[in-house]
N, C-alpha and C positions, 0 to 999 in steps of 0.2 A: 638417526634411525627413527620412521614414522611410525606412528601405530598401525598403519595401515590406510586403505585409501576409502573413501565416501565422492561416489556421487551422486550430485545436483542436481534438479531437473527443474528448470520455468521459461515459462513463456516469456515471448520478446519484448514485454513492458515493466515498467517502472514498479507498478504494482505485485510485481510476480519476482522481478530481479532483485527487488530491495531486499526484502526479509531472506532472502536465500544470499546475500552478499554478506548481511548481518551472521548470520550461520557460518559461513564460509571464513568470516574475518577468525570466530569464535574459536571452532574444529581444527583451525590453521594454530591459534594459540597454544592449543591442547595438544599438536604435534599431529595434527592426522594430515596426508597429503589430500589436496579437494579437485576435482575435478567439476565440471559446469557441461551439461547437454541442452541446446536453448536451438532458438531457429537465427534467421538471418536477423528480423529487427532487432537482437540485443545490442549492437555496436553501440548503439544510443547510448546505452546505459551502463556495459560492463567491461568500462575502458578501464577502471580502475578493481574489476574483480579479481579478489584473490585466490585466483586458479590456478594450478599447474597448467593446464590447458582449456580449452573452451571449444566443444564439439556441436557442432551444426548439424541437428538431426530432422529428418522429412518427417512434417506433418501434414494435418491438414483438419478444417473445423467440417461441422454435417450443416452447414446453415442453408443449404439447399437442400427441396424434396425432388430434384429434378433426378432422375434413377442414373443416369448418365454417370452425374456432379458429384453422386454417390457413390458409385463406384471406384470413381479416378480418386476420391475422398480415403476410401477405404483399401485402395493402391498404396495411394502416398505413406498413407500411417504402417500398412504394413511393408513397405520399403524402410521407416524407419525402426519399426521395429527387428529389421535384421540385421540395420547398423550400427543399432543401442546392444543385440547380441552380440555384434565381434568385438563394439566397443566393452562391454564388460568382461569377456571373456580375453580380452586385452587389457584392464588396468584392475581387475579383479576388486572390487568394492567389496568392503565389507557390509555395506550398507547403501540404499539408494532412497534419497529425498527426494520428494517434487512436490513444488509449490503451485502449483496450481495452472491453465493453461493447456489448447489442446497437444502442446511442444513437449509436455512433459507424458501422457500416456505412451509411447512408443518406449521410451526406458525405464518408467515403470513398469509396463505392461512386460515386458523382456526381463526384468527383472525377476517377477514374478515366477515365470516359467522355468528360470533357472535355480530357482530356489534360494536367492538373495535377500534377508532381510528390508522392508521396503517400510515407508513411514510418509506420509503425504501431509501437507502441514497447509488446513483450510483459514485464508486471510479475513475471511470474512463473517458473519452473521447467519448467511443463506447459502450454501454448498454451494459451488460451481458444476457445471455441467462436466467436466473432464475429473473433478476429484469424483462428480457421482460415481463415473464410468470404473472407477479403478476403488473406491472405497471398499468394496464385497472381496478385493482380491487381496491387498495391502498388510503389512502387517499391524501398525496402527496408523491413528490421525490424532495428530495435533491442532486444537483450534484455538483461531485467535480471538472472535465471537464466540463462535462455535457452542448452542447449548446440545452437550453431550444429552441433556436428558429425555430432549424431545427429537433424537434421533434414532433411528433405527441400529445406526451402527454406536449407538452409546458405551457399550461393550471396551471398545474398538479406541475412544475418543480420551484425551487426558489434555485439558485447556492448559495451553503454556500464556496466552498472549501472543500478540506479533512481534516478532525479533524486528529490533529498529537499528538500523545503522550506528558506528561510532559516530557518525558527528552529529548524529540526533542525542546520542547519553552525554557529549557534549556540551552541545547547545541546552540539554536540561538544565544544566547547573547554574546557566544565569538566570538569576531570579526577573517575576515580573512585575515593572513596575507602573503602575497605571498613569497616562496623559490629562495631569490636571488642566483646569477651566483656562484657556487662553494654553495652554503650551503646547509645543510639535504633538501632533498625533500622525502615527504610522501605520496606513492599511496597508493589509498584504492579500493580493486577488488571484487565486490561481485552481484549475479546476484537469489538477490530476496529469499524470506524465503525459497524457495527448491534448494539452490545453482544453479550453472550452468557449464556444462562439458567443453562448451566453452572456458569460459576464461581459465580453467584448462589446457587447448591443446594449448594456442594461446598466453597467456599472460607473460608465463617466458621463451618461446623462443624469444619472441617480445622481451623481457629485456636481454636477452642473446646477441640480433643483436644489444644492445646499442653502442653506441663509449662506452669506457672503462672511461673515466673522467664522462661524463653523468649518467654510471649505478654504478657507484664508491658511488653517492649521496644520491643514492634511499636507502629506508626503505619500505617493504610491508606489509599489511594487507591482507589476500583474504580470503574471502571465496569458500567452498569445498566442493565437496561433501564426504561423508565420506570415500569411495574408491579410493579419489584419494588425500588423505592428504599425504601421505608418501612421492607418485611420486611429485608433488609438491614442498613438503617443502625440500626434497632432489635437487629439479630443482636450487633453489635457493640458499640452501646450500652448492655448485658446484658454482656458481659465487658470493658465498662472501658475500652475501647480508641478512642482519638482515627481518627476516620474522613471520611472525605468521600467521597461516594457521589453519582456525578450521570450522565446517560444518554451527556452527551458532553461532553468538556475540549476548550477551542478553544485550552488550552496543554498542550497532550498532550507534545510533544516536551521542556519545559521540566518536568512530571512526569518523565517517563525517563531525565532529566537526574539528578532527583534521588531514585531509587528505588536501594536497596539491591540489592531485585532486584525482576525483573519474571516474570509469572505473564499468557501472552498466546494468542491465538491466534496462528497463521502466513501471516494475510495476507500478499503483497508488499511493504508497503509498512512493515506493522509490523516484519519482520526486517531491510528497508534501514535501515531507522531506530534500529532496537536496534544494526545493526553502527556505521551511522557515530558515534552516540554514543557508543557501548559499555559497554554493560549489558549482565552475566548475566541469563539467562532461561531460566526452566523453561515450555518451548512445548507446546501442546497444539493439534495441528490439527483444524479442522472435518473430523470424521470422514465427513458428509453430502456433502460438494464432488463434483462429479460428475465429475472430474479428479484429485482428490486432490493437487490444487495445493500446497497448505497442506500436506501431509505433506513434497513435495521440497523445497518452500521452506525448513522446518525443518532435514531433513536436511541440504542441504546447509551452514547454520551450526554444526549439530552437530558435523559432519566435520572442522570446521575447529577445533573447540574451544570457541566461540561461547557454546553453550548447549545445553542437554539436552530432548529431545524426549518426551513422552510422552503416548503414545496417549490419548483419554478411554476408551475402553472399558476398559482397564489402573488407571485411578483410581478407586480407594474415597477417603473419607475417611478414613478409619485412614492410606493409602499417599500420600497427598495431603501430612495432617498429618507424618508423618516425614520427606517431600520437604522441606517448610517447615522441620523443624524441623535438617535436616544443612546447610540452607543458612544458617538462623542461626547455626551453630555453628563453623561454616567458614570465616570470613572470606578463609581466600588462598584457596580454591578459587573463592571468587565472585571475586575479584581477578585469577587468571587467567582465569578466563569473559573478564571483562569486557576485560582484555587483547588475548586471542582473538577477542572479537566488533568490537573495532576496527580490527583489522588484517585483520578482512576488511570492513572496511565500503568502501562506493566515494564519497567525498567528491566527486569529481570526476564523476560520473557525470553531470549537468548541464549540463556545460560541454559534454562530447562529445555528448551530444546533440543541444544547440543547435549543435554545429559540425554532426553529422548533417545538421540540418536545413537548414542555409545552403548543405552541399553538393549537397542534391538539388534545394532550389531554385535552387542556379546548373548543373543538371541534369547534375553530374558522376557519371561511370561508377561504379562500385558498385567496383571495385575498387581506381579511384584513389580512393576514399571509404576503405576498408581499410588503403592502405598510407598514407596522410595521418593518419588517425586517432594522434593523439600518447596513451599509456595515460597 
């Protein structure tokens, strides 16, 4: 007998399917049955989602002003929101999460309308465009940056942290141990569930300009895009260096476990996960985000001691390679990163969630949700 059913809503990336898998593994614990509404590119990610089912609902983004693009835009979403209607009015939710992505307004948004407890869970620092859109309607938000205070919807906001997968609470539990003078040292390159061309261009000439003793030590991990695995794992195979080079690790979290240090972008999901492990990391945020998410996301690890933030526009190879090479040479400074970046990590972030969740499905006020919430 379940308590009843919850559903899911994120977009079809890594960033949006993790924390809502974390959720999902949790809710399933607790006895609730879960349900997933996503678009077509989740395959990727939610082979191993713990769903009863996984519903493929029409969306679509507004990234054109072209009135046409807009309107077939504004088609789409409302196609899926009368599919997110039959769908709820077919598995009856006591409650509907969406994590963020424009895949999840269409069952929020239908939620809403039918009077469903609704709870939107922001992974990041800087709101996303699709939680703006549904924030005013929602019944709360959960943030993982998230400052409640300087938001309009503050009211509304109760910081759980990012729910991080089991094999990320996992992989927390080995400790880190830092690559003294002369012994294996282990980078780990990867720039978020759609790869990054960057480090692809920047990262094994930077290991190329090492002193010869320094890049003698190294062992790499990178992530790829899938065009550019050959150039790559050839880059490194030309100086010597034991590599593995692939577009995606389905044990990403058990890599970061064991990386000396990491070399990443500043998704959401990747800095929850560097803190709750805790791993040093030299972050570079997608300087393109139209948010510039990724820049506060880092920042604020930085702040804390975490890990060191820098710009891609600021990195040459020459400044890349000497980044690499103070970080081989330093063992306690990676030692307190990595320190730093655990003590702000939210292990727990999870837990409060799924209490989030069970409080608004038993349609408790927003402020007995607040002063109940145990940190």
């Amino acid at each position: 007998m379940t308590k009843g059913t919850v559903l899911l809503a994120a977009g079809g990336t890594g960033g949006h399917l993790f924390p809502a898998e974390a959720l999902a593994h949790e809710l399933a614990d607790r006895g609730w049955e879960v349900h997933l509404a996503t678009d077509d590119r989740a395959g990727r990610f939610a082979g191993n989602f713990p769903a009863k089912a996984i519903h493929p609902i029409a969306s679509a983004t507004f990234g054109s002003r072209n009135p046409l693009k807009m309107a077939g835009a504004f088609w789409t979403i409302w196609q899926g929101v009368r599919q997110s209607s039959g769908l709820i009015r077919q598995i009856k939710p006591a409650a509907v999460v969406g994590f963020g992505g424009y895949p999840t307004l269409p069952p929020l948004y239908a939620a809403t309308r039918r009077g469903v407890p609704t709870l939107i869970h922001e992974q990041n620092a800087v709101m996303g465009r699709a939680n703006k859109a549904l924030a005013g309607r929602v019944t709360a938000i959960a943030g993982g940056f998230l400052d409640g205070k300087s938001s309009s919807y503050g009211s509304k906001i109760i910081v759980t942290g990012n729910p991080v997968r089991p094999a990320v609470l996992e992989a927390a539990r080995i400790p880190y141990v830092a690559s003294g003078p002369g012994e294996p040292f282990r980078l780990l390159v990867f720039g978020g569930s759609q790869g990054a061309q960057f480090f692809s261009d920047a990262v094994p000439p930077a290991v190329a300009a090492l002193p010869e003793p320094l890049r003698r030590r190294l062992s790499v991990v990178q992530q790829a895009r899938a065009e550019d695995i050959d150039r790559v794992t050839a880059a490194y195979a030309e100086l010597g260096i034991e590599a593995h080079v692939q577009p995606f690790f389905k044990d990403m979290a058990a890599r970061i476990a064991a990386a000396h240090l990491v070399i990443a972008r500043s998704g959401a999901s990747t800095v929850s996960e560097l803190a709750v492990i805790g791993r040093p990391a030299l972050l570079v945020p997608y300087p393109y985000a139209l948010d510039h998410d990724q820049a506060a996301n880092a920042i604020t690890l930085a702040e804390l001691g975490g890990a060191e933030v820098h710009p891609q526009g600021t990195l040459s190879v020459e400044s890349l390679s000497a980044l690499i090479g103070r970080c081989l040479m330093d063992p306690d400074r990676l030692a307190t990163m990595a320190e730093a970046a655990k003590a702000a990590g939210k292990p727990d972030a999870v837990r409060l969630l799924a209490d989030m969740t069970e409080a608004i499905a038993a349609r408790k006020p927003i402020k007995t949700m607040k002063e109940g919430m145990r940190p």
